[in-house]
OpenMM code with the backbone's topology and positions (N, CA, C; nanometers):
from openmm import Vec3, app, unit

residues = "UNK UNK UNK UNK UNK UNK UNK UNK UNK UNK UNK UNK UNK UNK UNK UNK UNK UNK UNK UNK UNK UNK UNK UNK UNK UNK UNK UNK UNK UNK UNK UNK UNK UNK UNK UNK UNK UNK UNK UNK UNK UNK UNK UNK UNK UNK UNK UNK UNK UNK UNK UNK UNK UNK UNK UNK UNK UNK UNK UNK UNK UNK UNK UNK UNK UNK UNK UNK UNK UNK UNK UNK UNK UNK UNK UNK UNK UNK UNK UNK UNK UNK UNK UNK UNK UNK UNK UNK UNK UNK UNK UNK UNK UNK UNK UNK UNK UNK UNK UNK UNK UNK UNK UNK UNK UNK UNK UNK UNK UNK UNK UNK UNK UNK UNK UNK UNK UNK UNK UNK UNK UNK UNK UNK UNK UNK UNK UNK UNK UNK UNK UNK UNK UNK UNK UNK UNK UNK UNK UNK UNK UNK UNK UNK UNK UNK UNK UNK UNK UNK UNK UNK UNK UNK UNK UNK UNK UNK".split()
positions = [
    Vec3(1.4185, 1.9972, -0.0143),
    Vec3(1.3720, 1.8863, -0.0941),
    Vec3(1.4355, 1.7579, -0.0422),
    Vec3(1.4049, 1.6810, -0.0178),
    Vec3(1.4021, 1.5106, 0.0392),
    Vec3(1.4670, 1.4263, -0.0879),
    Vec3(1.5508, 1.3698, -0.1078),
    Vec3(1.6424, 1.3529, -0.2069),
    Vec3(1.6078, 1.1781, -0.1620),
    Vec3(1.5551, 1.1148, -0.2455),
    Vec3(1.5036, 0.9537, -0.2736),
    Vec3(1.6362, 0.9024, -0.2734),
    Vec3(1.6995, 0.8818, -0.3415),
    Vec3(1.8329, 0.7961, -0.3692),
    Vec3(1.8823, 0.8141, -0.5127),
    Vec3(1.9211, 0.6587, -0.5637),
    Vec3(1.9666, 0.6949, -0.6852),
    Vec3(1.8629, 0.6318, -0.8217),
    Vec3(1.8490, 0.6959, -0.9070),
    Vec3(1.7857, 0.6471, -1.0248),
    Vec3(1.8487, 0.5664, -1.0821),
    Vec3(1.7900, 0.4320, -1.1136),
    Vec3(1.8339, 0.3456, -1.2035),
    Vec3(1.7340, 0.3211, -1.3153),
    Vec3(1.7488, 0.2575, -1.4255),
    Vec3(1.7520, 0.2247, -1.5606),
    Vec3(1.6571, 0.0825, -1.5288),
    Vec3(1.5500, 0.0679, -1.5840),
    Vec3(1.5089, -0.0247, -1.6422),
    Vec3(1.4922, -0.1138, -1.7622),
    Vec3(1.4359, -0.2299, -1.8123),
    Vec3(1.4905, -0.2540, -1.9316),
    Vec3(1.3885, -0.1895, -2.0304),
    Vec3(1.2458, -0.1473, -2.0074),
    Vec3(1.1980, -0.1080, -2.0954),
    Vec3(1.2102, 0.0653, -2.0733),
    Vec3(1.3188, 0.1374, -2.0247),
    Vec3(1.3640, 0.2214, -2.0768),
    Vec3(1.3111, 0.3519, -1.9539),
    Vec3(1.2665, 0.3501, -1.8579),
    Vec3(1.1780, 0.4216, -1.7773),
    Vec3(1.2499, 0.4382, -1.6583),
    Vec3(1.2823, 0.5274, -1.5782),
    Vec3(1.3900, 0.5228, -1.4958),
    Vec3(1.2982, 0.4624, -1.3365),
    Vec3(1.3335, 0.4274, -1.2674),
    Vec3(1.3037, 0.3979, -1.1422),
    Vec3(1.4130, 0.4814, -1.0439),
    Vec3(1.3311, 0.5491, -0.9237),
    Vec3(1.3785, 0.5980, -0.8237),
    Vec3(1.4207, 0.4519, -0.7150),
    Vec3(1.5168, 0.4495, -0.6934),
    Vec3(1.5026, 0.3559, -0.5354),
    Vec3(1.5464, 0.4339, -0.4391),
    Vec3(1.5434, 0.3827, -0.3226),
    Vec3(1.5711, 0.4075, -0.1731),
    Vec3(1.6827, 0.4383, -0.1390),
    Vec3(1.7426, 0.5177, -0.0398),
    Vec3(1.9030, 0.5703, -0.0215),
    Vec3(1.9453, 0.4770, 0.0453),
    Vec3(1.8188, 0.4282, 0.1091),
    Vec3(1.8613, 0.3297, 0.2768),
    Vec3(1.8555, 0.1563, 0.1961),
    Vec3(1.6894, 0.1284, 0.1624),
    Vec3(1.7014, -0.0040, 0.1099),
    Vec3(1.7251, -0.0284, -0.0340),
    Vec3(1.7170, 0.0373, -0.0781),
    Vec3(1.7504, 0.0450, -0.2610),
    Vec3(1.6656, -0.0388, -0.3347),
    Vec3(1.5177, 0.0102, -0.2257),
    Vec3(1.3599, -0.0659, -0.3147),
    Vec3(1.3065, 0.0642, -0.3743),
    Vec3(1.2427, 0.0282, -0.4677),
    Vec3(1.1593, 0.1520, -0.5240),
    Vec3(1.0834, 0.2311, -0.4395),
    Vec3(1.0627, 0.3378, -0.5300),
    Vec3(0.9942, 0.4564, -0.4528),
    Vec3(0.9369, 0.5210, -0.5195),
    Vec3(0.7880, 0.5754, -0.5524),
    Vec3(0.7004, 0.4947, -0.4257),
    Vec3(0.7143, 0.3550, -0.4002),
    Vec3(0.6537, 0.3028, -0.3458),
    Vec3(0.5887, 0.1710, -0.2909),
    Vec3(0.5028, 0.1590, -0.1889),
    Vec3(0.4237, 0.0307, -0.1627),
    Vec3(0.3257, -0.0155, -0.1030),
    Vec3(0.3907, -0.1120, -0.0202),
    Vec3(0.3250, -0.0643, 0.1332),
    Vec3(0.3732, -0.1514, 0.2749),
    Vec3(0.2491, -0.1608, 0.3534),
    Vec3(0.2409, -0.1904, 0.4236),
    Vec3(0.0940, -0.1765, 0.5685),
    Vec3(0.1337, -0.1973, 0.6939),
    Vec3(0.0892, -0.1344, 0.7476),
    Vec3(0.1065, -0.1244, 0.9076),
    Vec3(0.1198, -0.2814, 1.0114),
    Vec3(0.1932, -0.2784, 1.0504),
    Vec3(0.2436, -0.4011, 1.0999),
    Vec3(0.1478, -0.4071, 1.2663),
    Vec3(0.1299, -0.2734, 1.3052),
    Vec3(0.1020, -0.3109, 1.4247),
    Vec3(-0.0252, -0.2424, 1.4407),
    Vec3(-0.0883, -0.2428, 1.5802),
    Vec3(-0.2667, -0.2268, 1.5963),
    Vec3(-0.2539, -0.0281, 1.6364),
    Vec3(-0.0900, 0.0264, 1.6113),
    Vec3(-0.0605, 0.2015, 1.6450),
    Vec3(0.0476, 0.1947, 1.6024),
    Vec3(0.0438, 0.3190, 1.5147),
    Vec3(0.1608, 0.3262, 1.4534),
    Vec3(0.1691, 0.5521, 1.4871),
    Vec3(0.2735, 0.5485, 1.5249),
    Vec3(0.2976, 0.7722, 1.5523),
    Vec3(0.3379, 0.7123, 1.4236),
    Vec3(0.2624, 0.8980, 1.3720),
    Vec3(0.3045, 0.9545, 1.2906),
    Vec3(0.3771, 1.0629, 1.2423),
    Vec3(0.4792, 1.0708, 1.2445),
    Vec3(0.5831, 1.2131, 1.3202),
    Vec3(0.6273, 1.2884, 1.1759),
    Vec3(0.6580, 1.4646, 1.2478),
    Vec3(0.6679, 1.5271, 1.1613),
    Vec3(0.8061, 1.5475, 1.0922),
    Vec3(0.9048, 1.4791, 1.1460),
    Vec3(1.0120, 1.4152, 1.0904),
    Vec3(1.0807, 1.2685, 1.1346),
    Vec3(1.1808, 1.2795, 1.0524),
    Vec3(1.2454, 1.1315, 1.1059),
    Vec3(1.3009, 1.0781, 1.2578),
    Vec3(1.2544, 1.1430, 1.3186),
    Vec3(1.3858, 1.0662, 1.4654),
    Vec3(1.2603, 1.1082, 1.5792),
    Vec3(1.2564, 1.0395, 1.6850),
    Vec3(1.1831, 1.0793, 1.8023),
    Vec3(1.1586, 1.1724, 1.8902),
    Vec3(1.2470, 1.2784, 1.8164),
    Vec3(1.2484, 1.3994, 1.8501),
    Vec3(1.1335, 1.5026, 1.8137),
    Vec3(1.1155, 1.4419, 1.6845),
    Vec3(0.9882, 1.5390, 1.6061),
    Vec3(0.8883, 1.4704, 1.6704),
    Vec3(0.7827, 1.5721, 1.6662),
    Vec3(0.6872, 1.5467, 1.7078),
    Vec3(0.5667, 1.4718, 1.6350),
    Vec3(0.4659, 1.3962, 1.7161),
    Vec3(0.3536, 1.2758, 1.6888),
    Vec3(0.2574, 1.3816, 1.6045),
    Vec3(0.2239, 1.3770, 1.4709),
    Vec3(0.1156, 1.4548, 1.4262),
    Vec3(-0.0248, 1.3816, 1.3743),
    Vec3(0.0110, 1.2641, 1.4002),
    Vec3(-0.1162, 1.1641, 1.3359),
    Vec3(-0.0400, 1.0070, 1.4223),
    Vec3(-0.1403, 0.9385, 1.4229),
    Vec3(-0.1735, 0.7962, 1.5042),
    Vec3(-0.2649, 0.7435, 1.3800),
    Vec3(-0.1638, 0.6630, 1.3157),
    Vec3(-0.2427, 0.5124, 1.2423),
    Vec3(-0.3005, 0.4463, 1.3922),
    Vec3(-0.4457, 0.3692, 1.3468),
    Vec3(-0.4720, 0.2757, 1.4362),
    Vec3(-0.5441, 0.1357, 1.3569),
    Vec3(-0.4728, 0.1619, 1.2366),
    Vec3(-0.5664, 0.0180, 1.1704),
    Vec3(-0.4476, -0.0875, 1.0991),
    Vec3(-0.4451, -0.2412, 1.2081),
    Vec3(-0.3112, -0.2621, 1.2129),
    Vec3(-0.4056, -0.3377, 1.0191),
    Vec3(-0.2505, -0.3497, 0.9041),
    Vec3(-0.2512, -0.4033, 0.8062),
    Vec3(-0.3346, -0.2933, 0.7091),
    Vec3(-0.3032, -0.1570, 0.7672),
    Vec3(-0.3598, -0.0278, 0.6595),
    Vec3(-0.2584, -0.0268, 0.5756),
    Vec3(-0.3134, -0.0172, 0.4364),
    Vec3(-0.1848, 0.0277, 0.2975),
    Vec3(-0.1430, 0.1710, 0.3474),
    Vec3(-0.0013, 0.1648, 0.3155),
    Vec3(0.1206, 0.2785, 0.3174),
    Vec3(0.1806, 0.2575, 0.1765),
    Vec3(0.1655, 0.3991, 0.1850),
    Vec3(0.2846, 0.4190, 0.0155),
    Vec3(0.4481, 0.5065, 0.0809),
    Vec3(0.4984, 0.4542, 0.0810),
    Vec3(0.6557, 0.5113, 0.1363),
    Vec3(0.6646, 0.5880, -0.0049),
    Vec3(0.7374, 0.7537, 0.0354),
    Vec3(0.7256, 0.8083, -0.0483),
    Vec3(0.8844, 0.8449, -0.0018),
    Vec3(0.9734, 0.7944, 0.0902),
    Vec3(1.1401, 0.9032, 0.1145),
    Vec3(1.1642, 0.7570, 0.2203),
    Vec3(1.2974, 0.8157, 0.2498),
    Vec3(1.3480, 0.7443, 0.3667),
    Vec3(1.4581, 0.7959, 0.4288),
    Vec3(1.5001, 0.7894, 0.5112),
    Vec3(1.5928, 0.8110, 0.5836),
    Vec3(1.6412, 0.7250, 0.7251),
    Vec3(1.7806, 0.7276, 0.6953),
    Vec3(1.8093, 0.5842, 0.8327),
    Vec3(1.6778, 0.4843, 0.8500),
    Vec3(1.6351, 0.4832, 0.9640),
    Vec3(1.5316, 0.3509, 1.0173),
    Vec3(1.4035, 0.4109, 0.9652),
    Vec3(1.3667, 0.5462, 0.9682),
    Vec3(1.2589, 0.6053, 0.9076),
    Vec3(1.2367, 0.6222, 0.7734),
    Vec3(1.0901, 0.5645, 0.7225),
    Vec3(1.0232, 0.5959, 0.6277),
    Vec3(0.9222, 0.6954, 0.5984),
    Vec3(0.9270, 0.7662, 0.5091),
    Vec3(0.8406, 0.8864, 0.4817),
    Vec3(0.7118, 0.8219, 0.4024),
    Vec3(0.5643, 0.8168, 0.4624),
    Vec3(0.4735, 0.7728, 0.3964),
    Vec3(0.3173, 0.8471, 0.4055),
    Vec3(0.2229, 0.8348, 0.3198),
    Vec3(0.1229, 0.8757, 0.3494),
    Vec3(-0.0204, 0.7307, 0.3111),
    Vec3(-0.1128, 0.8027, 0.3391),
    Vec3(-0.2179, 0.7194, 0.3142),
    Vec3(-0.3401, 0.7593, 0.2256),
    Vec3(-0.4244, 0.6941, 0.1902),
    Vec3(-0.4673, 0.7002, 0.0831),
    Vec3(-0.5676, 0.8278, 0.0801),
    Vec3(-0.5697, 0.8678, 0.1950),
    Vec3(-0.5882, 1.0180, 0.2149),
    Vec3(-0.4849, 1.1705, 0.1465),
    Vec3(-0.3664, 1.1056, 0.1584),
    Vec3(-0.2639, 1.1772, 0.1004),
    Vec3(-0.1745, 1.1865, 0.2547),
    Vec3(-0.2396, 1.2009, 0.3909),
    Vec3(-0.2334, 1.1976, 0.5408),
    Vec3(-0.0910, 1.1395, 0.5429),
    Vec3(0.0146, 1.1999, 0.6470),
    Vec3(0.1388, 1.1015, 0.6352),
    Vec3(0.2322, 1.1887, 0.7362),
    Vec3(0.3798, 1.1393, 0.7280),
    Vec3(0.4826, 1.1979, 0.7982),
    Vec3(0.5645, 1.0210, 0.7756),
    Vec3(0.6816, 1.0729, 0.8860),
    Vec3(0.8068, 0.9615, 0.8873),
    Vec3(0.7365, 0.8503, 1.0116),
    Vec3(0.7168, 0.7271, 0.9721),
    Vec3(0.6795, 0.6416, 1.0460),
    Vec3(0.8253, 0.5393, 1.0950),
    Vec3(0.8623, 0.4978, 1.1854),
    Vec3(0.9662, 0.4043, 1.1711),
    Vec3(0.9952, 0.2895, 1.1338),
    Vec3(1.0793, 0.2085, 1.0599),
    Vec3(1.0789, 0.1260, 1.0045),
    Vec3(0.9921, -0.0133, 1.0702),
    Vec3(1.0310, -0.0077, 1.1409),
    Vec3(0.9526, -0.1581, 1.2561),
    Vec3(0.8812, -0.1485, 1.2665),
    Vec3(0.7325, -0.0551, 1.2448),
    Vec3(0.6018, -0.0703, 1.2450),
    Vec3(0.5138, -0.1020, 1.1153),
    Vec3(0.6446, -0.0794, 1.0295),
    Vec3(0.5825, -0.1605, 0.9033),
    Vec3(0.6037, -0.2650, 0.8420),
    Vec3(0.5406, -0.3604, 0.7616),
    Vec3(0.5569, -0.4851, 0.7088),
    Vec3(0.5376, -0.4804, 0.5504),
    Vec3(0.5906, -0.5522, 0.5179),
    Vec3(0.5773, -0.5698, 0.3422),
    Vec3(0.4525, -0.6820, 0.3385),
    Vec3(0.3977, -0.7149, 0.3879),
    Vec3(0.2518, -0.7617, 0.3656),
    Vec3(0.1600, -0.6468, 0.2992),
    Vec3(0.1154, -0.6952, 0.1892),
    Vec3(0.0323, -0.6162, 0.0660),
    Vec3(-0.0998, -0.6276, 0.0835),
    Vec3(-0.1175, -0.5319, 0.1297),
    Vec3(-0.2704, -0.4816, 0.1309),
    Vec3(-0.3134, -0.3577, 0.0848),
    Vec3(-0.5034, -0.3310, 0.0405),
    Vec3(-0.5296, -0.2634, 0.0181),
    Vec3(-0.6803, -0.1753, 0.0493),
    Vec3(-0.7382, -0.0870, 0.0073),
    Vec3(-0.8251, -0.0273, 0.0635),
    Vec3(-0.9217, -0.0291, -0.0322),
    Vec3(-1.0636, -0.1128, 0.0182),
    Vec3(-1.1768, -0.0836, -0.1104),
    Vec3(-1.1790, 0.0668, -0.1307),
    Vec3(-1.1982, 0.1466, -0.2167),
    Vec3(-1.2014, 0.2811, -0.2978),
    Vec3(-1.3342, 0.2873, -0.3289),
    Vec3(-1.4077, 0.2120, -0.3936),
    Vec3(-1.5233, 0.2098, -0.4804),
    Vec3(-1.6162, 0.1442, -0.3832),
    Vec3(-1.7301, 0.2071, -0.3243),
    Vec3(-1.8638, 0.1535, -0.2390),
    Vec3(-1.9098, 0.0388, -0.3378),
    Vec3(-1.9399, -0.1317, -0.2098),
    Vec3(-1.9821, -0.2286, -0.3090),
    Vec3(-1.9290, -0.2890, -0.3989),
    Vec3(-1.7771, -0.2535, -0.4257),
    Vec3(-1.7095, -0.3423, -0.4652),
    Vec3(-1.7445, -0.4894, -0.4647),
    Vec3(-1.7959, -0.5547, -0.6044),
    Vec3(-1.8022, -0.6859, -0.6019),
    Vec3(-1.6595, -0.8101, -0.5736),
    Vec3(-1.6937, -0.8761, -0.4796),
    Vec3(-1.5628, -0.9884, -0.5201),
    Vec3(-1.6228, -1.1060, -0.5840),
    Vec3(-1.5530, -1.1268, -0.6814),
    Vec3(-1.6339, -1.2207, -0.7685),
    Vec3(-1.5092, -1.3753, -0.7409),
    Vec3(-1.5851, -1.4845, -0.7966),
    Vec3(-1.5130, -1.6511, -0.7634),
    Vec3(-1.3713, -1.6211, -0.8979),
    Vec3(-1.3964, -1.5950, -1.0017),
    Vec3(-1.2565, -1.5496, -1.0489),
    Vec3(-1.2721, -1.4050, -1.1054),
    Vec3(-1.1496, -1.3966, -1.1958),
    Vec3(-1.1679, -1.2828, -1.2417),
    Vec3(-1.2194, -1.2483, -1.3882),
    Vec3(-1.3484, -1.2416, -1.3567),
    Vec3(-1.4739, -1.2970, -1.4561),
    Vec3(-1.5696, -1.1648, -1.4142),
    Vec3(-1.6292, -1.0905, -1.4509),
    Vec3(-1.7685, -1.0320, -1.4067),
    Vec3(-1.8470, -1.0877, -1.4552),
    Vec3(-1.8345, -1.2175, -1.5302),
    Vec3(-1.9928, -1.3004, -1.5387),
    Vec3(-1.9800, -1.3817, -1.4316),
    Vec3(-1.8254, -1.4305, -1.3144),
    Vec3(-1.8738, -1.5088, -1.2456),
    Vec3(-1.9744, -1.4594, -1.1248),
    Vec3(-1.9420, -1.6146, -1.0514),
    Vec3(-2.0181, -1.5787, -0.8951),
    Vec3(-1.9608, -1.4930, -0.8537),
    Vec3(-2.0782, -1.3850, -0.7641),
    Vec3(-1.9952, -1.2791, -0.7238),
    Vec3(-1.9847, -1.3337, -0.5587),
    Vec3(-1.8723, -1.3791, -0.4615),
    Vec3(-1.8559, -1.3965, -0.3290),
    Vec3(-1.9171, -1.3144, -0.2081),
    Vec3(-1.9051, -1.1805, -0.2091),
    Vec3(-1.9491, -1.1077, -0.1480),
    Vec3(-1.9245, -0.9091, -0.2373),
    Vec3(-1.9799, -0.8249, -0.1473),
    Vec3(-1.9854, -0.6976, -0.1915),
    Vec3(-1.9071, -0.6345, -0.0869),
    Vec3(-1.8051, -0.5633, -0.1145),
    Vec3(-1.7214, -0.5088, 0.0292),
    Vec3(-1.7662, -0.3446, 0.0046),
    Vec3(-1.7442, -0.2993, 0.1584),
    Vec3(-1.7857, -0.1352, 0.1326),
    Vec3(-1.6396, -0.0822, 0.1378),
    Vec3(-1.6367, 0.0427, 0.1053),
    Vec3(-1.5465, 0.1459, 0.0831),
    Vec3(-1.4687, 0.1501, 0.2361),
    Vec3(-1.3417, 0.1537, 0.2327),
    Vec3(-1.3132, 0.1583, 0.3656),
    Vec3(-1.2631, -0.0003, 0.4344),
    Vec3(-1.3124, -0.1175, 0.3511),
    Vec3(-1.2516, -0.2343, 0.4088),
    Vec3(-1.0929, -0.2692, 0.3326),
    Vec3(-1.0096, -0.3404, 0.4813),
    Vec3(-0.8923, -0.3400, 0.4318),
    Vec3(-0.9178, -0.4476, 0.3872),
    Vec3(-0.7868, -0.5355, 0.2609),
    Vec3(-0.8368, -0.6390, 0.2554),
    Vec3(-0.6661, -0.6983, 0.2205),
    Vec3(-0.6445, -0.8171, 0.2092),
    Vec3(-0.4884, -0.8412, 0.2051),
    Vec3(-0.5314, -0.8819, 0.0906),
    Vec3(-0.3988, -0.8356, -0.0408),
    Vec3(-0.3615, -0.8566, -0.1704),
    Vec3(-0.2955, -0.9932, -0.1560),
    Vec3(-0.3029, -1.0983, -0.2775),
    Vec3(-0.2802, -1.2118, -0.2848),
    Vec3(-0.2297, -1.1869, -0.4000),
    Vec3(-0.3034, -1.1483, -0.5506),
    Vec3(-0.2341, -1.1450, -0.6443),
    Vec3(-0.3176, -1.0002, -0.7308),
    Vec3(-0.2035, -0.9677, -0.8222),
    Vec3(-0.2914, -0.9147, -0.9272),
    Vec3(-0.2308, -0.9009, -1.0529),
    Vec3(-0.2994, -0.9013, -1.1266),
    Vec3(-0.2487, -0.9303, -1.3084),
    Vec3(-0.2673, -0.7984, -1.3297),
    Vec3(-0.3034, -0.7439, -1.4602),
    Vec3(-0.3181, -0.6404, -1.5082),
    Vec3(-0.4308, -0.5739, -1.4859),
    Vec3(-0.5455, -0.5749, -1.5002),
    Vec3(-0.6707, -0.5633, -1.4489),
    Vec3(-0.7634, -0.6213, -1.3149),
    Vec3(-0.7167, -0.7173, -1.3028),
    Vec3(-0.7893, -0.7787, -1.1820),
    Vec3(-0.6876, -0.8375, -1.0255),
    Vec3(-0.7460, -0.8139, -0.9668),
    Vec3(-0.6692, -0.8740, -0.7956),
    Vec3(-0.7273, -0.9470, -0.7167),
    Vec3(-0.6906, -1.0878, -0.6677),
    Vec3(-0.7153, -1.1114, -0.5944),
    Vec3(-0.6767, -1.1088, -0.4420),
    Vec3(-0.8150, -1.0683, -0.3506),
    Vec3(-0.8283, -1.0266, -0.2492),
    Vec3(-0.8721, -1.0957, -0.1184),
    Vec3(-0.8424, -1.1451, -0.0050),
    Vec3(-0.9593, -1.1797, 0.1094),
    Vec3(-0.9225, -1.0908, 0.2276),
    Vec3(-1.0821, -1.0809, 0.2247),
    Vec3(-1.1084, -0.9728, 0.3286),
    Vec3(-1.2224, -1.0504, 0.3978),
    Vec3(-1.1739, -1.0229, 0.5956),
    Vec3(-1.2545, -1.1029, 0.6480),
    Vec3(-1.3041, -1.2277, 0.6239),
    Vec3(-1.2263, -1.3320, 0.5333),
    Vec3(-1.2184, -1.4814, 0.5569),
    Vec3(-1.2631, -1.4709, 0.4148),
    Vec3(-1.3026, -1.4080, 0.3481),
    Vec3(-1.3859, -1.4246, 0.2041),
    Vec3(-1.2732, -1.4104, 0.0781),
    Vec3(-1.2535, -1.4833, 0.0143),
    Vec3(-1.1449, -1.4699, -0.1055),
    Vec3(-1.2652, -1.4344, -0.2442),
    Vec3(-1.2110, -1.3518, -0.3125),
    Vec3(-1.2453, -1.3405, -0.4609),
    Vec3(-1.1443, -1.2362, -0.5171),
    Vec3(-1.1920, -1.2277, -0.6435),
    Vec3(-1.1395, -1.0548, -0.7366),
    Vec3(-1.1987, -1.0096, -0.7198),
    Vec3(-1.1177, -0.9241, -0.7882),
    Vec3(-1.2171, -0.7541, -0.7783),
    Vec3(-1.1352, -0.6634, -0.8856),
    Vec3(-1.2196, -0.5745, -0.9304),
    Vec3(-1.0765, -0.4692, -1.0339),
    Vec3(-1.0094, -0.4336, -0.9987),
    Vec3(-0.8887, -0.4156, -1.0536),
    Vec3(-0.7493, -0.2942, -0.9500),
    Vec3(-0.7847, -0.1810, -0.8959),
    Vec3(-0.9291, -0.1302, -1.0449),
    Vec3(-0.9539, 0.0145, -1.0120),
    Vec3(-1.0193, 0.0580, -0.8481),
    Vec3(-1.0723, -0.0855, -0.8386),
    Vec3(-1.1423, -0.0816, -0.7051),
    Vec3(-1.0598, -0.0368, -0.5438),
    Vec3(-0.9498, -0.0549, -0.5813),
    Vec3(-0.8847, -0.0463, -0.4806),
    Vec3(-0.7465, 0.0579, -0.4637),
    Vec3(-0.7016, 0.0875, -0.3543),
    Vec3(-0.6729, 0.1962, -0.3251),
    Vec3(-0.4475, 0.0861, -0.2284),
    Vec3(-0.3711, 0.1302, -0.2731),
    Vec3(-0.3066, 0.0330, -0.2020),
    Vec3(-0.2303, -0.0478, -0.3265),
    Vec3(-0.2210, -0.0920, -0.4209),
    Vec3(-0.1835, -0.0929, -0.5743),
    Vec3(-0.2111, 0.0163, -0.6727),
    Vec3(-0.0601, 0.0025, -0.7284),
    Vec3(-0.0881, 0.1227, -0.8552),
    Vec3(-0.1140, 0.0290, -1.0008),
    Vec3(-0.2066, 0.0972, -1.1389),
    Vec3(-0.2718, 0.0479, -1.1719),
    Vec3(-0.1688, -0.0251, -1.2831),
    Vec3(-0.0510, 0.0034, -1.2844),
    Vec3(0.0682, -0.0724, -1.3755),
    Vec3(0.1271, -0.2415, -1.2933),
    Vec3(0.0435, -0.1976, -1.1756),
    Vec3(0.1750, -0.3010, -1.1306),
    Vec3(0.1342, -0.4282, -1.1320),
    Vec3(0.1911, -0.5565, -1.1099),
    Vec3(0.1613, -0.7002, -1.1142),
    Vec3(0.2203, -0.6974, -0.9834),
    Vec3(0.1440, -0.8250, -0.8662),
    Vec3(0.1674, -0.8368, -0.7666),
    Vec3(0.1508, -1.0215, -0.7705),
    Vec3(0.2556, -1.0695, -0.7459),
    Vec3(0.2713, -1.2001, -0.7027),
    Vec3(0.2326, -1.2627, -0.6093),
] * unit.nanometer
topology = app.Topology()
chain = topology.addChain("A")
for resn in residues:
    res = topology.addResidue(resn, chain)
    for name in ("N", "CA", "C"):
        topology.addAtom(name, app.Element.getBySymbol(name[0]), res)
């Protein structure tokens, strides 16, 4: 078993796991920093490559860590220890839902901007409780949280 770090105490009473190495929560959401990222079946360069990210700014959920390596998968569930330097804390996420509307705010009576398909990445800007804003491919609007894959559905993103 892969041992996270230490649990701490929040104020509304719910424990949070953090990191052994950075002492950020765990899970969490990162994306691929570069245009290839190995995906190895443990931490050090010794283990072997079992998967190749190739989509630079794909959402990662770090699920462990160890030294420079992070343990993550993708929204497939797909994963292993990636190394720290190929990832970035730039927040992005994955349309989930085919046709996802992005609408001018976060309104479903507003204008809707464009319709994204399932499968587009798109960089997170903000999200409140229900709604996020998103631009993907030069186009800014919302969209629901549910829509997307890359945020969990509690969280607020600044």
């Amino acid at each position: 078993m892969l041992w996270h770090g230490p649990v701490m105490a929040t104020d509304d009473k719910t424990a949070v796991t953090r990191g052994s190495v950075t002492n950020l929560p765990i899970p969490r959401f990162v994306s691929l920093k570069t245009s290839e990222g190995n995906v190895r079946r443990g931490p050090s360069l010794r283990h072997r490559i079992d998967w190749v990210f190739k989509h630079p700014g794909m959402p990662l959920e770090i699920t462990g860590e160890f030294g420079h390596w992070r343990q993550v998968r993708d929204r497939d569930g797909v994963g292993g220890w990636v190394h720290y330097s190929l990832l970035s804390g730039a927040r992005t996420a994955i349309i989930d839902a085919d046709l996802s509307a992005l609408y001018s705010r976060a309104d479903p009576e507003s204008q809707i901007n464009a319709y994204l398909e399932v499968g587009v990445i798109a960089r997170v800007e903000t999200c409140g409780l229900d709604w996020c804003r998103v631009k993907a491919d030069g186009i800014r609007g919302w969209t629901l949280k549910g829509n997307l894959w890359g945020v969990r559905p509690d969280e607020l993103v600044e």
